[in-house]
ZAROPA-655685 format. One record per residue: residue number from 0; residue in one letter; chain; x, y, z of N, C-alpha, C in turn. Coordinates in steps of 0.1 Angstrom, whole numbers. Layout:
+------+------+-------+-------+-------+-------+-------+-------+-------+-------+-------+-------+
| resi | resn | chain |    nu |    nv |    nw |   cau |   cav |   caw |    cu |    cv |    cw |
+------+------+-------+-------+-------+-------+-------+-------+-------+-------+-------+-------+
|  NUM |    A |     A |     X |     Y |     Z |     X |     Y |     Z |     X |     Y |     Z |
...
+------+------+-------+-------+-------+-------+-------+-------+-------+-------+-------+-------+
REM end
This chain:
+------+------+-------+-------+-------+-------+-------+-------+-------+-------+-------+-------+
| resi | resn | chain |    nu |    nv |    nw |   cau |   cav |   caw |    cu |    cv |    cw |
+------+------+-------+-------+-------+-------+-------+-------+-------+-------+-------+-------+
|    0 |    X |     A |     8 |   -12 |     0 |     0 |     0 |     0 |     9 |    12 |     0 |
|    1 |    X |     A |     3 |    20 |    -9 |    11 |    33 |    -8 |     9 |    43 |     3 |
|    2 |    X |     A |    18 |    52 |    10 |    14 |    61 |    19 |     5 |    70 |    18 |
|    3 |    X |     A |    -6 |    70 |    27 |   -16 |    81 |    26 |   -31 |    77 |    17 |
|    4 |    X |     A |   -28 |    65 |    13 |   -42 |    60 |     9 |   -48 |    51 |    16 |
|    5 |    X |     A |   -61 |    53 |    19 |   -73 |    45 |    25 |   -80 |    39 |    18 |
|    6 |    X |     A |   -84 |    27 |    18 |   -97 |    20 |    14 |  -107 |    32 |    15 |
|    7 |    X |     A |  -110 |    37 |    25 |  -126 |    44 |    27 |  -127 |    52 |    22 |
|    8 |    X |     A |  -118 |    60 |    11 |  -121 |    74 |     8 |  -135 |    71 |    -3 |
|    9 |    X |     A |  -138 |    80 |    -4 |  -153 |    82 |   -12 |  -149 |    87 |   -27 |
|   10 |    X |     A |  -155 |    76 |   -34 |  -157 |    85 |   -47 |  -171 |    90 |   -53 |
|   11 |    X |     A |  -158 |    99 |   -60 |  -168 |   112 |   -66 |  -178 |   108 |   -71 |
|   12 |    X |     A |  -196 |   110 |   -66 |  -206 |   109 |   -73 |  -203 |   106 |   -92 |
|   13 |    X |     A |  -210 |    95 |   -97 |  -213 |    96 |  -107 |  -221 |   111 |  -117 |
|   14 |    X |     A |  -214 |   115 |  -127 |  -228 |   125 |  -131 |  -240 |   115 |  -144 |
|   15 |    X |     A |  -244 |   122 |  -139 |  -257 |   116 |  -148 |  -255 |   126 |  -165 |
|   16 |    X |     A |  -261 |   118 |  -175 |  -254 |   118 |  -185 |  -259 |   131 |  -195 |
|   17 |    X |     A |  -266 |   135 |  -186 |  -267 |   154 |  -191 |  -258 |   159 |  -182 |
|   18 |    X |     A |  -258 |   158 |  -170 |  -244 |   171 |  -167 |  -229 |   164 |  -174 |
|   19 |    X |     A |  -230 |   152 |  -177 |  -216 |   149 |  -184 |  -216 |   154 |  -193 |
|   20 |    X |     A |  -226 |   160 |  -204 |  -218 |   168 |  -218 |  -221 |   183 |  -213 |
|   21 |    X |     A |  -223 |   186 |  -201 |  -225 |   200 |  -197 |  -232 |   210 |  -199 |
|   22 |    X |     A |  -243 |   199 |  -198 |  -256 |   208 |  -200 |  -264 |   207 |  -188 |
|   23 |    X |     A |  -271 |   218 |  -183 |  -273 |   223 |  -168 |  -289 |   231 |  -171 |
|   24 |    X |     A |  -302 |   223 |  -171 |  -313 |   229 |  -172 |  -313 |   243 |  -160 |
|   25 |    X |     A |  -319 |   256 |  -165 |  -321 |   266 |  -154 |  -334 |   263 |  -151 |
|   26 |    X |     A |  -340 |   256 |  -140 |  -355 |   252 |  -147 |  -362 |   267 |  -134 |
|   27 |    X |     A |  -355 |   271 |  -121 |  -362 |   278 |  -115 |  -354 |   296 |  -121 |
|   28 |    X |     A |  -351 |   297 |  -131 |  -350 |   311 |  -138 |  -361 |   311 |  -151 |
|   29 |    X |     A |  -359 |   295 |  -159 |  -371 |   293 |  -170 |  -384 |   298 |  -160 |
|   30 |    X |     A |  -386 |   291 |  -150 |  -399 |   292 |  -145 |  -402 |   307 |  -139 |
|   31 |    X |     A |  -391 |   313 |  -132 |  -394 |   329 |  -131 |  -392 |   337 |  -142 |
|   32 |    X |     A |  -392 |   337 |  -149 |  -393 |   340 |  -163 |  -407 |   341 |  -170 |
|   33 |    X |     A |  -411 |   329 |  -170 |  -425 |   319 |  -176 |  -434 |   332 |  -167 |
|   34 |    X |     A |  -432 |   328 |  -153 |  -444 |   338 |  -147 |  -443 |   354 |  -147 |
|   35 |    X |     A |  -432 |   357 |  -147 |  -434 |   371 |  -149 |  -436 |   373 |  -164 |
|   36 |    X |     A |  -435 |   370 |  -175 |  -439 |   373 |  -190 |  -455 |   369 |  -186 |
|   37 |    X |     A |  -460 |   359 |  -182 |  -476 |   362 |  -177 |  -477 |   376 |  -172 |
|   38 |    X |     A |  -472 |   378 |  -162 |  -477 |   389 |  -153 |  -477 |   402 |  -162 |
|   39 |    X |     A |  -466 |   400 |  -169 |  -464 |   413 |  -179 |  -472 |   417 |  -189 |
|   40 |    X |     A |  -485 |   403 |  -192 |  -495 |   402 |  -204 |  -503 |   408 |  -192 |
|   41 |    X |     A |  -507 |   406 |  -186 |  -519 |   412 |  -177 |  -515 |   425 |  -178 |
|   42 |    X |     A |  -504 |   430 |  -171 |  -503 |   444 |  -173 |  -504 |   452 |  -180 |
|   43 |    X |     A |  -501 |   446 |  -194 |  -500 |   452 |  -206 |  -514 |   454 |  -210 |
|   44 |    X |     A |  -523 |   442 |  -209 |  -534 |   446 |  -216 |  -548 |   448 |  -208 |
|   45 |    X |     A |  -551 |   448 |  -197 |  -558 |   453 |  -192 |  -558 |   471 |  -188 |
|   46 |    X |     A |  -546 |   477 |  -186 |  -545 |   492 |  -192 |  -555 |   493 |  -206 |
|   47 |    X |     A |  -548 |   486 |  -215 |  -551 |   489 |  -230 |  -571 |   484 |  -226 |
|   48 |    X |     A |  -572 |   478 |  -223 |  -590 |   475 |  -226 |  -593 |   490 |  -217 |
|   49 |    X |     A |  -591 |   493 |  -209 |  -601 |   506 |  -200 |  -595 |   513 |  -207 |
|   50 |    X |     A |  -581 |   520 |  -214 |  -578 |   533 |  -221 |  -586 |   531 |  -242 |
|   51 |    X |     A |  -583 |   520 |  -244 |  -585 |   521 |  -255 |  -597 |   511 |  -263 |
|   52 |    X |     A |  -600 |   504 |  -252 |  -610 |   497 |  -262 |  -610 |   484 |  -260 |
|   53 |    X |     A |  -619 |   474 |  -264 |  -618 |   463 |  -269 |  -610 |   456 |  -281 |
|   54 |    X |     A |  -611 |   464 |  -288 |  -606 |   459 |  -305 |  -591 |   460 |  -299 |
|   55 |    X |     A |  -588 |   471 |  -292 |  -571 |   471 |  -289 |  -570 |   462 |  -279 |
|   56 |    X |     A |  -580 |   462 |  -271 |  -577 |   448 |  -262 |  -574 |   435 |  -268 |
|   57 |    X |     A |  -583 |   430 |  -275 |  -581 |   418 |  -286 |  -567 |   423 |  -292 |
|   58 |    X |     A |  -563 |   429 |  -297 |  -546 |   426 |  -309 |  -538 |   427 |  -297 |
|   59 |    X |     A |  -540 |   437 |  -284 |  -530 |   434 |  -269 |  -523 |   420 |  -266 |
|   60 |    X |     A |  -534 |   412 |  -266 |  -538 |   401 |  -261 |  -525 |   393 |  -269 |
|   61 |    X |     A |  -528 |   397 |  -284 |  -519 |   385 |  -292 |  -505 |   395 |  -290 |
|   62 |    X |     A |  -501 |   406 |  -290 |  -492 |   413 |  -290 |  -478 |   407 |  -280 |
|   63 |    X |     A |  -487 |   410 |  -270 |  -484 |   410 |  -252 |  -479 |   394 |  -259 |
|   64 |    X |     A |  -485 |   384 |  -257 |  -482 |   369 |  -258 |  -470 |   363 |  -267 |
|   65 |    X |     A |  -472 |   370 |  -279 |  -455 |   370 |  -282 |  -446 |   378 |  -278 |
|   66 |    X |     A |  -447 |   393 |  -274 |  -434 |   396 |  -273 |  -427 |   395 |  -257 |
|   67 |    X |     A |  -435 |   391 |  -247 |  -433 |   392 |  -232 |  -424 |   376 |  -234 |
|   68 |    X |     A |  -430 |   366 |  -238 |  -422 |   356 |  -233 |  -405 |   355 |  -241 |
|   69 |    X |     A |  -407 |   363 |  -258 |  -399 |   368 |  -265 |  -388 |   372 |  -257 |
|   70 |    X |     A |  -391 |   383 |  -246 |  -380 |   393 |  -238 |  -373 |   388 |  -229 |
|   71 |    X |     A |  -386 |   377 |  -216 |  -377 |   370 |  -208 |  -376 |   358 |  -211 |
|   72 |    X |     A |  -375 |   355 |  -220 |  -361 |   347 |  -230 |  -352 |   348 |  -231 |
|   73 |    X |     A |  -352 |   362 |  -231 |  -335 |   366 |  -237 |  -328 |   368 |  -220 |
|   74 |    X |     A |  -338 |   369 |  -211 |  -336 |   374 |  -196 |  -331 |   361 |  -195 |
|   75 |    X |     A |  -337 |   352 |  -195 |  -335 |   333 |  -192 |  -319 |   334 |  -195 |
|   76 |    X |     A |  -317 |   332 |  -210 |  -307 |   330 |  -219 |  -297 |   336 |  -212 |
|   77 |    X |     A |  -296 |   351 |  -205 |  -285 |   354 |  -202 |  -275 |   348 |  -194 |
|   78 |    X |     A |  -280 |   335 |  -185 |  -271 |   330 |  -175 |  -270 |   317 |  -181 |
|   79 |    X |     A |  -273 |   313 |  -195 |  -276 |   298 |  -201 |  -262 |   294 |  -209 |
|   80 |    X |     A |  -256 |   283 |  -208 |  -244 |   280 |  -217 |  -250 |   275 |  -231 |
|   81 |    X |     A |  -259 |   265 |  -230 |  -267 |   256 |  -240 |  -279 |   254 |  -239 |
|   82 |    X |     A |  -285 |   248 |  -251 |  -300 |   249 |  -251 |  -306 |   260 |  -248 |
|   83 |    X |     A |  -302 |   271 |  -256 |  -311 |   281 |  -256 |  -327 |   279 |  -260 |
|   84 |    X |     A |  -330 |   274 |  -271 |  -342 |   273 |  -279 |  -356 |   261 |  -266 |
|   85 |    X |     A |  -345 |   256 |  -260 |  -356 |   248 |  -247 |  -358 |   259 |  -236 |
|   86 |    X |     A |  -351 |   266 |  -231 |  -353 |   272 |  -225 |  -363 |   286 |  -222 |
|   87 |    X |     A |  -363 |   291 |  -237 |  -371 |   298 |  -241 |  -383 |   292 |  -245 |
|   88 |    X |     A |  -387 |   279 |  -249 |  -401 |   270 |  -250 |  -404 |   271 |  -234 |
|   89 |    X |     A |  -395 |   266 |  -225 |  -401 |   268 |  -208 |  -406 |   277 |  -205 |
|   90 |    X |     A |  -402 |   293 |  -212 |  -403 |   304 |  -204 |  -422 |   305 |  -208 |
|   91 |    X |     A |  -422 |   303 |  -222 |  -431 |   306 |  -229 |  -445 |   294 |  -225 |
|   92 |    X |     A |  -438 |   280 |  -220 |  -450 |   271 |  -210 |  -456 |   277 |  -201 |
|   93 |    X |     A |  -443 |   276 |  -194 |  -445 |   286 |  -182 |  -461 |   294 |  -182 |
|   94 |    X |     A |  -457 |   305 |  -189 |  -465 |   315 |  -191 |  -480 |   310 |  -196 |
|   95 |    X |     A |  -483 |   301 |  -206 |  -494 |   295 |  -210 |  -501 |   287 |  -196 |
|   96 |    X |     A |  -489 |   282 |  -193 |  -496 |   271 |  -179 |  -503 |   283 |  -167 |
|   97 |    X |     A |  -500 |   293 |  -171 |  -499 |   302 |  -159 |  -511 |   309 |  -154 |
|   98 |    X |     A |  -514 |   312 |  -171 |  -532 |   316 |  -171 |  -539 |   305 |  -172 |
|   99 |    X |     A |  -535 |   295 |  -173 |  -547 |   276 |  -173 |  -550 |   280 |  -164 |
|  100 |    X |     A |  -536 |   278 |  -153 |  -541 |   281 |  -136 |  -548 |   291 |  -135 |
|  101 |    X |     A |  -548 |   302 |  -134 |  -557 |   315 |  -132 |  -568 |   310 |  -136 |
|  102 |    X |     A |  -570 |   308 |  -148 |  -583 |   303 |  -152 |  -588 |   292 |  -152 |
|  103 |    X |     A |  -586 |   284 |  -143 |  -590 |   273 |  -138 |  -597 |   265 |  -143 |
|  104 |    X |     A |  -593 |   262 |  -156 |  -594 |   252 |  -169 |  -608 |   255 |  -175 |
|  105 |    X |     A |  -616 |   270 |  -175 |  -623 |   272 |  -176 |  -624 |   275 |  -194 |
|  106 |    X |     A |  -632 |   270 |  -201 |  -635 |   275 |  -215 |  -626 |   285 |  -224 |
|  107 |    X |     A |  -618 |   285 |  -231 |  -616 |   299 |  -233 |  -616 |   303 |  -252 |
|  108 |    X |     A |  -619 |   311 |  -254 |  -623 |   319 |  -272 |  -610 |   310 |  -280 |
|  109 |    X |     A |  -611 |   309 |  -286 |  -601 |   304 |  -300 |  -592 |   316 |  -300 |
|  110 |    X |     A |  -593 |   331 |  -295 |  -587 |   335 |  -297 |  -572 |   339 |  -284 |
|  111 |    X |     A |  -575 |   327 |  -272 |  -569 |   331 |  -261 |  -558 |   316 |  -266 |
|  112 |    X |     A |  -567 |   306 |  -272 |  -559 |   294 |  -275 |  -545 |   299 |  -285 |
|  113 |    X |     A |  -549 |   309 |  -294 |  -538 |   313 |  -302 |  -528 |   322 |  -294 |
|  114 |    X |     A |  -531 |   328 |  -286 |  -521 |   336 |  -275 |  -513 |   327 |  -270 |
|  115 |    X |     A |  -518 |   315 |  -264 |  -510 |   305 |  -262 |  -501 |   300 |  -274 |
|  116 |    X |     A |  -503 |   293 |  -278 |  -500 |   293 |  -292 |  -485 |   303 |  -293 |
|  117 |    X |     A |  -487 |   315 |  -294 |  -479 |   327 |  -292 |  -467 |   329 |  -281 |
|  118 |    X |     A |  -472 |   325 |  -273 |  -468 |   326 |  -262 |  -453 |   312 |  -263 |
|  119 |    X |     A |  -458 |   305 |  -264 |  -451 |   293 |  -269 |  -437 |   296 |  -278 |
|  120 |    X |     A |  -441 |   303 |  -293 |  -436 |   310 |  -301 |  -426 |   321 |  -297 |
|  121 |    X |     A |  -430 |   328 |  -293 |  -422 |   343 |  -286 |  -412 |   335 |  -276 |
|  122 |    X |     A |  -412 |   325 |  -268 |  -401 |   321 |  -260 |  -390 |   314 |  -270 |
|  123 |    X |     A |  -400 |   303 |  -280 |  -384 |   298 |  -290 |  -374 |   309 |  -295 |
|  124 |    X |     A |  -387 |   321 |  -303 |  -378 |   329 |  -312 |  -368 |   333 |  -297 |
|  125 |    X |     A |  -369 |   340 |  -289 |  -358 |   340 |  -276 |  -349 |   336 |  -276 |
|  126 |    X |     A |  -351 |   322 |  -272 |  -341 |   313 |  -274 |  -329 |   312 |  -289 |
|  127 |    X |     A |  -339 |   314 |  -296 |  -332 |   310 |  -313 |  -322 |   325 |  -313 |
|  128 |    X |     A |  -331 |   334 |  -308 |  -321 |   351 |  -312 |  -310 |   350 |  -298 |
|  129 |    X |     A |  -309 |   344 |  -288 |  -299 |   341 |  -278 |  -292 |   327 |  -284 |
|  130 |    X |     A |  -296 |   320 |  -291 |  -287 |   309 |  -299 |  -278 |   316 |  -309 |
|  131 |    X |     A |  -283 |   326 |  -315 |  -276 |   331 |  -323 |  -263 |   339 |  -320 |
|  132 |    X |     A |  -266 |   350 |  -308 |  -258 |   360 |  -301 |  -245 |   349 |  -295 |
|  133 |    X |     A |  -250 |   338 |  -290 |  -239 |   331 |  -285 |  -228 |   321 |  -296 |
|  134 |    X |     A |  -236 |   319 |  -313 |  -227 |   315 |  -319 |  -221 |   325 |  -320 |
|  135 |    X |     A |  -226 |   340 |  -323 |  -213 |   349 |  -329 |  -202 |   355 |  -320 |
|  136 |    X |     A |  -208 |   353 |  -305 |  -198 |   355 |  -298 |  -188 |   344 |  -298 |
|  137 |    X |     A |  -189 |   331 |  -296 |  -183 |   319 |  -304 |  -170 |   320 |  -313 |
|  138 |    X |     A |  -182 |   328 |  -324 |  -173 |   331 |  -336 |  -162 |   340 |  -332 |
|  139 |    X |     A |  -165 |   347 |  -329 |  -158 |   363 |  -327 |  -145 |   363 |  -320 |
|  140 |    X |     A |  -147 |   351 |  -308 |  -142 |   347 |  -299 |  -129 |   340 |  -304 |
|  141 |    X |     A |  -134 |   331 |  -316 |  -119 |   323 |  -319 |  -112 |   328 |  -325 |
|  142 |    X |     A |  -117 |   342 |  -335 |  -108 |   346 |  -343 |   -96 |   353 |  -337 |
+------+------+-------+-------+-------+-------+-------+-------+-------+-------+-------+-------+
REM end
């Protein structure tokens, strides 16, 4: 036996075979994300129905739904090494799942289903425009 080694020492935990290629889900920044891009659609558009209307309420509605989960996406992305484009789908769940809840699986217009829908959408493009920012830094990086 060589000096200073024990049988009992401990080895180092196995990683499980996503942290071995170094990928590290943010699942509780996806999820504060997800809910504040909700919260941000309420804010946005309940102003707009009492200042302006219905009709601006309805285009709010689809506006707010892509561009909120769109933004904190890019909020998500900022602390993300990989898998930008999942992460921005979470933010944008998130946010769908968010009014289910509020709304308590109650009926809702074809036209709240397409918000969702949107909502969904605005977190990929995030992801995809922070996939992108991080190849060119990438790029930029090796030259």
């Amino acid at each position: 036996m060589k000096a200073g080694f024990t049988m009992n020492q401990p080895t180092p935990p196995e990683k499980s075979p996503v942290e071995s290629r170094g990928f590290r889900l943010h699942w509780v920044r996806a999820i504060i994300g997800g809910v504040c891009a909700e919260l941000a659609v309420f804010a946005i558009v309940f102003p707009v129905l009492h200042f302006f209307g219905q009709t601006a309420f309805l285009a709010s509605i689809l506006t707010a739904s892509l561009l909120m989960p769109f933004l904190f996406a890019l909020w998500v992305d900022r602390r993300v090494e990989s898998h930008f484009l999942l992460h921005g789908l979470l933010v944008g769940l998130v946010a769908a799942l968010v009014y289910l809840l509020a709304a308590r699986g109650q009926p809702e217009p074809l036209l709240y289903k397409v918000a969702h829908g949107l909502k969904l959408a605005g977190g990929i493009l995030g992801g995809a425009l922070s996939a992108f920012r991080a190849s060119l830094q990438r790029v930029s990086g090796s030259i």
